[in-house]
C-alpha positions in Angstrom: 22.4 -12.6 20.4 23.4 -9.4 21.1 21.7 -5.8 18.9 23.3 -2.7 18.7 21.9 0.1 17.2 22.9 3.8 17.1 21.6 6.8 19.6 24.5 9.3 17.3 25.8 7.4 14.6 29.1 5.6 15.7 29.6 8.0 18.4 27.0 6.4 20.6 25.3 3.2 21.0 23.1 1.1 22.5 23.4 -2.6 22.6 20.8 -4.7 23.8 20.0 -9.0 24.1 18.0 -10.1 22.0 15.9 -13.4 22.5 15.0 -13.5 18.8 14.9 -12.2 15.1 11.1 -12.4 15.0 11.4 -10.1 11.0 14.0 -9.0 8.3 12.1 -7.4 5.6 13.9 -5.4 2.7 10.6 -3.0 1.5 11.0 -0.4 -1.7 12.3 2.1 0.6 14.0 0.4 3.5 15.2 -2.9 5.9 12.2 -3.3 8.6 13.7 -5.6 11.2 11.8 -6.7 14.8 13.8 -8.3 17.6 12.2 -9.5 20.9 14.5 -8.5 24.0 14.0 -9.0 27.7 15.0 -5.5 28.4 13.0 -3.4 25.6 10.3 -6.0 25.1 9.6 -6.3 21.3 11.6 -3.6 19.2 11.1 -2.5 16.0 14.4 -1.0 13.5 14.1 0.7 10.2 17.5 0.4 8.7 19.3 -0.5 11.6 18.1 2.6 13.4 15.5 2.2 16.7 12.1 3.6 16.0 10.2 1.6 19.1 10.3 -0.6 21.4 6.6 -1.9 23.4 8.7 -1.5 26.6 8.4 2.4 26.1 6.5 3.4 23.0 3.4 4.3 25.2 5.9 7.2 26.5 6.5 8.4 23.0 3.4 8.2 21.7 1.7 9.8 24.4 4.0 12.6 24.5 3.5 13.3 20.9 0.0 13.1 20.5 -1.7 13.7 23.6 0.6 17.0 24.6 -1.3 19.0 21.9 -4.0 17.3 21.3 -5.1 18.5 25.1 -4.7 22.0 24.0 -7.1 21.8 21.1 -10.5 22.9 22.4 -12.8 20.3 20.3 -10.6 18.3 18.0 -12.3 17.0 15.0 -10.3 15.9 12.2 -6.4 14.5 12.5 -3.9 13.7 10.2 -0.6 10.9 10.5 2.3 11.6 8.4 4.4 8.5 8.9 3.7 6.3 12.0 3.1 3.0 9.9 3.6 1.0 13.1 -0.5 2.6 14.4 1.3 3.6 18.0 -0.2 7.4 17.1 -3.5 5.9 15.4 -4.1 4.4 18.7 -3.4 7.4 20.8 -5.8 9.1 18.7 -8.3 7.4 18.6 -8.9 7.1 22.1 -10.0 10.7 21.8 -13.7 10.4 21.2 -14.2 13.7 20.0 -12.0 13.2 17.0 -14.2 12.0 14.0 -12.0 11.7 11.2 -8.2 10.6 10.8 -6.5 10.5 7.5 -2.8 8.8 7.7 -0.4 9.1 5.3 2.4 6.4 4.7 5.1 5.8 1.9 5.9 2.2 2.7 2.9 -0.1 3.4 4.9 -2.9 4.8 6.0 -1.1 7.6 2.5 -1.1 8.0 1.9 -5.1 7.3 5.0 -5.8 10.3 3.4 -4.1 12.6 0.2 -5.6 12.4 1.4 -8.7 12.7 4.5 -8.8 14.9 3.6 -5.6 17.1 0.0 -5.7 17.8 -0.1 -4.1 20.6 1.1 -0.7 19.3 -2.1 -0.2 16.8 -4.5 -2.1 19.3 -6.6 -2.6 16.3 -6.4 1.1 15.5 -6.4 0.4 11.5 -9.6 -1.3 11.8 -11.3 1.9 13.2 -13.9 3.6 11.1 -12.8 6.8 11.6 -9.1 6.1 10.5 -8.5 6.6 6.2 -4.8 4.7 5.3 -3.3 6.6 2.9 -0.2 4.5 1.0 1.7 7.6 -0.2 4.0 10.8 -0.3 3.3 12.6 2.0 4.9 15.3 -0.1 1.9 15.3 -2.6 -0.1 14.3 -0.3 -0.6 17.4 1.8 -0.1 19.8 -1.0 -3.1 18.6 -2.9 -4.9 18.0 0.2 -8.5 20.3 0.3 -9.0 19.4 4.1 -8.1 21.4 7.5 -6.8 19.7 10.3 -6.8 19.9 14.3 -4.1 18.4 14.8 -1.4 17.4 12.4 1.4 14.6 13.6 4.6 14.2 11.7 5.9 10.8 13.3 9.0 9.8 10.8 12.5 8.4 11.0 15.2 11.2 11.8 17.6 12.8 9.6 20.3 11.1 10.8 23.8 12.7 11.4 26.3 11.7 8.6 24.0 10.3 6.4 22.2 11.1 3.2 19.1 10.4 1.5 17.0 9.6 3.9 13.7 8.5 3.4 12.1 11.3 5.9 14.6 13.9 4.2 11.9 15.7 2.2 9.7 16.3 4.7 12.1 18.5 7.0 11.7 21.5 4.6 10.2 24.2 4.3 8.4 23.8 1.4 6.5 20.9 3.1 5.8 22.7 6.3 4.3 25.9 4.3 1.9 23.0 2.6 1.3 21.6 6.7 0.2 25.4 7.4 -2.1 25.9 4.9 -3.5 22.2 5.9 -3.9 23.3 9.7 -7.0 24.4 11.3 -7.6 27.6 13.1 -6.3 27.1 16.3 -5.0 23.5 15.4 -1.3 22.8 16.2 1.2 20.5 14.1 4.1 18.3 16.1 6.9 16.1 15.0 10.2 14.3 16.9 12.8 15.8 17.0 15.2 12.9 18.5 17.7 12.5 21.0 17.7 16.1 23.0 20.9 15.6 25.3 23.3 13.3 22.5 21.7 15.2 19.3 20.9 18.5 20.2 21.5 20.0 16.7 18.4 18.1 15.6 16.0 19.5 18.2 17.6 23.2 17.1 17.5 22.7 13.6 13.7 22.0 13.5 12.7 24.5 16.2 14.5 27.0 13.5 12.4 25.5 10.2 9.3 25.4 12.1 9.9 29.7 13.1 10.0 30.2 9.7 7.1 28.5 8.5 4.4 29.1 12.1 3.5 32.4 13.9 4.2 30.4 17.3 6.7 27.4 18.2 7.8 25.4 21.1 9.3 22.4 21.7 9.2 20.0 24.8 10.5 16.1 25.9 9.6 13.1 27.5 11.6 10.2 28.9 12.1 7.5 26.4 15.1 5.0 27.1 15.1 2.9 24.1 16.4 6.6 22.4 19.1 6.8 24.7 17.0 8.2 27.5 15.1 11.3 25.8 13.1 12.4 22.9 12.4 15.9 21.6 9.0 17.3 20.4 8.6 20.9 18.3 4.9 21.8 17.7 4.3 24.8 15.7 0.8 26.4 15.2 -0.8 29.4 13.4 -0.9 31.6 16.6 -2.3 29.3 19.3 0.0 28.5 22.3 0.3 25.2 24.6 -0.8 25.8 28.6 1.5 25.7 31.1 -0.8 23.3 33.1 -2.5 20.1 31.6 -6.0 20.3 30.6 -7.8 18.0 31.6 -8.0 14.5 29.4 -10.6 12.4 27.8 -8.5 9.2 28.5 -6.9 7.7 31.3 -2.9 7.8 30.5 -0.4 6.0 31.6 2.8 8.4 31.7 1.2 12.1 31.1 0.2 13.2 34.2 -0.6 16.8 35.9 3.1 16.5 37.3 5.3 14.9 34.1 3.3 17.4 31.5 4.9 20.4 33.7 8.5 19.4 33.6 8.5 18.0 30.5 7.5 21.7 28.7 10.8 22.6 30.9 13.8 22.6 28.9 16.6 20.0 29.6 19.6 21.6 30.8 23.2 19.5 30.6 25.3 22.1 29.9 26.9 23.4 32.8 26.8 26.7 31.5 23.3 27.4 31.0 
C-alpha cells in the first residue's frame, strides 16, 4: 500500500510504502491518520499532511526545543502551543532545571493517538508532574495567561500553500505573537517551524517577517528532517536576547545536536545559485 503526502501541495510529493493503516480518526477539527512504513518507521498525518515520522522526529524535536532552550541561562517554566503528539514534552522534560510546563492543545485526540499508537514520541512525558495539559485555544489561552515563560514553543501544522482555513491559521498573526511577547520571560526566547526551507521558502520568509514586527531580535535556523522533504525551518524571536554562535553546553545527552550540526545548522541554506 503505497502513501503519498504533500512536501508543496501538488507540486511536490512524497510517496512512501506503507505496511499498515494502524489509525483513521475524523476529530472536531481534523483527520488524524498513522501508517507504519519500513522507510519512515511509524508516521503520523493530520489531514493528509506529514507532521512525524519516529524515523526522524528526534531531529525535529531536538532542533526545536533544545536550540534555545541551551541559550536560556536557568530555564524554569515552558510552555507547548500545539505538539499533541508529546515529541516536545519529552524534549523538555529531559531538562532538569525546568520545573513547570503548561501545554496548550485544541484537539485532545491528537493527543489520545499518540499515546497509544506512537509511544515513543512522549516517552511517558504526559505522565510527568511537571507537565499541566491544557485542552484549548491557544488563542485565549495566552492572552489570559498571568504567567512568564522561558521558553515558549509553537509546534503546529503549517499554513499550507493554496489552502484556507487552517486550523494553525490564527496563530500566525500578529495579534497572537504580541500576546506570546507579553507571556515571555526576560531573556526567554519563543520558536516555531517554519516548514520546508528549500521547496517552501515563502513560509520561512513570511514568519521571519511577523516575528520582526512583534520581537526586538529574530533569527531563524534548520535541521535535516527527510520525512519533510529533506529540511525544516525554525524562527525564534525574543525580547532582546540573542542565540550563540557555539553550543552551550547541554544537560542531556542528544542524539543529532552536536557541537558540529548546531554550527551549520544556524548557517543559512543557500540553493540559489545566485546568492
Amino acid at each position: 500500500m503505497r502513501l503519498t503526502f504533500p512536501i508543496r501541495s501538488d507540486k511536490l510529493t512524497l510517496t512512501v510504502e506503507t505496511s499498515a493503516h494502524l489509525c483513521s480518526v475524523r476529530s472536531e477539527y481534523q483527520q488524524i491518520d498513522v501508517y507504519d512504513s519500513e522507510v519512515f518507521g511509524r508516521i503520523l498525518l493530520l489531514d493528509g499532511h506529514v507532521q512525524l515520522s519516529t524515523f526522524d522526529e528526534r531531529a525535529y524535536h531536538e532542533a526545536l526545543v533544545w536550540v534555545p532552550l541551551l541559550n536560556i541561562a536557568s530555564p524554569k517554566r515552558a510552555l507547548v502551543v500545539g505538539g499533541g503528539d508529546g515529541g516536545v514534552l519529552r524534549e523538555l522534560c529531559r531538562h532538569p532545571g525546568i520545573e513547570h510546563i503548561d501545554m496548550v492543545e485544541i484537539d485532545g485526540a491528537v493527543v489520545q493517538v499518540s499515546m497509544e499508537h506512537l509511544p515513543s514520541v512522549s516517552d511517558g512525558a504526559f505522565e510527568d508532574a511537571r507537565v499541566s495539559l491544557h485542552l484549548a485555544d491557544a488563542f485565549s489561552f495566552v492572552k489570559e495567561t498571568s504567567h512568564q515563560y522561558d521558553l515558549i514553543v509553537v509546534d503546529c501544522t503549517d499554513v499550507y500553500e493554496e489552502e484556507e482555513g487552517e486550523l494553525s491559521e490564527m496563530l500566525f498573526t500578529d495579534v497572537f505573537y504580541a500576546d506570546v511577547l507579553r507571556a515571555l520571560a526576560p531573556g526567554g526566547f519563543v520558536v516555531t517551524q517554519a516548514d520546508n526551507p528549500v521547496f517552501c521558502p515563502y513560509s520561512l520568509e513570511e514568519v521571519l517577517e511577523l516575528y520582526k514586527q512583534v520581537f526586538a531580535e529574530t533569527g531563524s535556523y534548520w535541521a535535516p528532517v527527510p520525512s519533510f522533504g529533506g529540511y525544516s525551518a525554525f524562527v525564534w524571536g525574543s525580547n532582546g536576547a540573542r542565540l550563540q554562535l557555539q553550543m552551550p553546553s547541554s544537560p542531556a545527552r542528544l542524539q543529532h545536536l552536536s557541537d558540529s550540526s548546531y554550527g551549520a545548522w544556524l548557517e543559512p541554506l543557500r540553493f540559489n545559485p545566485n546568492l
